[in-house]
N, C-alpha and C positions, 0 to 999 in steps of 0.2 A: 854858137858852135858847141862850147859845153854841154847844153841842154840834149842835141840831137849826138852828140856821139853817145853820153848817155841813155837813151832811146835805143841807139842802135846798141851797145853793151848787155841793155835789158831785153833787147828782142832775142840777140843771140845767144845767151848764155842759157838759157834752157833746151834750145837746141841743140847745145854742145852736152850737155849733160842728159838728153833725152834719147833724142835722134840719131846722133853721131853718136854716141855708147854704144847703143844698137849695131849702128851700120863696123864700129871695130869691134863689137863683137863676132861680128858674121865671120870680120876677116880672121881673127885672131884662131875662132874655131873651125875654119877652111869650108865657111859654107856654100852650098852652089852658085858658081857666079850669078847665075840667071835671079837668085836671089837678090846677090848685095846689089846689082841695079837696079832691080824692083824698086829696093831699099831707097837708094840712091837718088834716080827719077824721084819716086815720090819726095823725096826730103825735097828737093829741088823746085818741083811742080807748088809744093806747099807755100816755100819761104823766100825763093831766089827774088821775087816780084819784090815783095817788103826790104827783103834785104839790098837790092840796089838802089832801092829809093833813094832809104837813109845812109847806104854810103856815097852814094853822090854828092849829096846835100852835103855830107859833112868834105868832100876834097871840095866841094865849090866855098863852103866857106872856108877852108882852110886856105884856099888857092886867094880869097877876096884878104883873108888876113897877113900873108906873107906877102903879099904886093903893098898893101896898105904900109908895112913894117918893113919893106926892102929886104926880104929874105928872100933867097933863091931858092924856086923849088925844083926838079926835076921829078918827069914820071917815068914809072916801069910800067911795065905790062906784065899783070897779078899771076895770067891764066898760063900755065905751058904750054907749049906744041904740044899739037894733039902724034899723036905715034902711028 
C-alpha cells in the first residue's frame, strides 16, 4: 500500500505543479473560458486514465487493510453534482 500511494504522490505532484499552475493561472487572469477547458479536457484526457488506476489500487488495499485490522471504513463520493 505504501509503495503504490507513493506512485500515485509521484505521478501527481508534477501535475500539480505543472498543469494545474497553468489551468489557476488561466483562472486567476480571467482567461477565455473556452480556453481553461481546453486546458482542462486536456489535463484530464492526459492523466485521469493513470490517475484512477492508482487510486483505486490504493482504496482497494486500504479497504483489504481496515477489514483485516477491524477498522470501519465509510465512502463519500469525491466528485460534486454537476450544476
Amino acid at each position: 500500500m505504501l509503495r503504490v500511494s507513493r506512485s500515485m504522490y509521484e505521478f501527481v505532484l508534477p501535475v500539480l505543479e505543472n498543469e494545474y499552475k497553468q489551468l489557476a493561472d488561466l483562472y486567476d487572469n480571467n482567461a477565455p473560458e473556452e480556453q481553461i477547458k481546453r486546458l482542462e479536457q486536456w489535463i484530464r484526457g492526459k492523466y485521469a486514465g493513470r490517475f484512477e488506476e492508482l487510486r483505486d489500487t490504493v482504496l482497494q488495499m486500504g479497504k483489504l487493510y481496515a477489514e483485516k485490522n477491524n477498522i470501519q471504513v465509510m465512502e463519500v463520493n469525491p466528485t460534486p453534482p454537476a450544476l
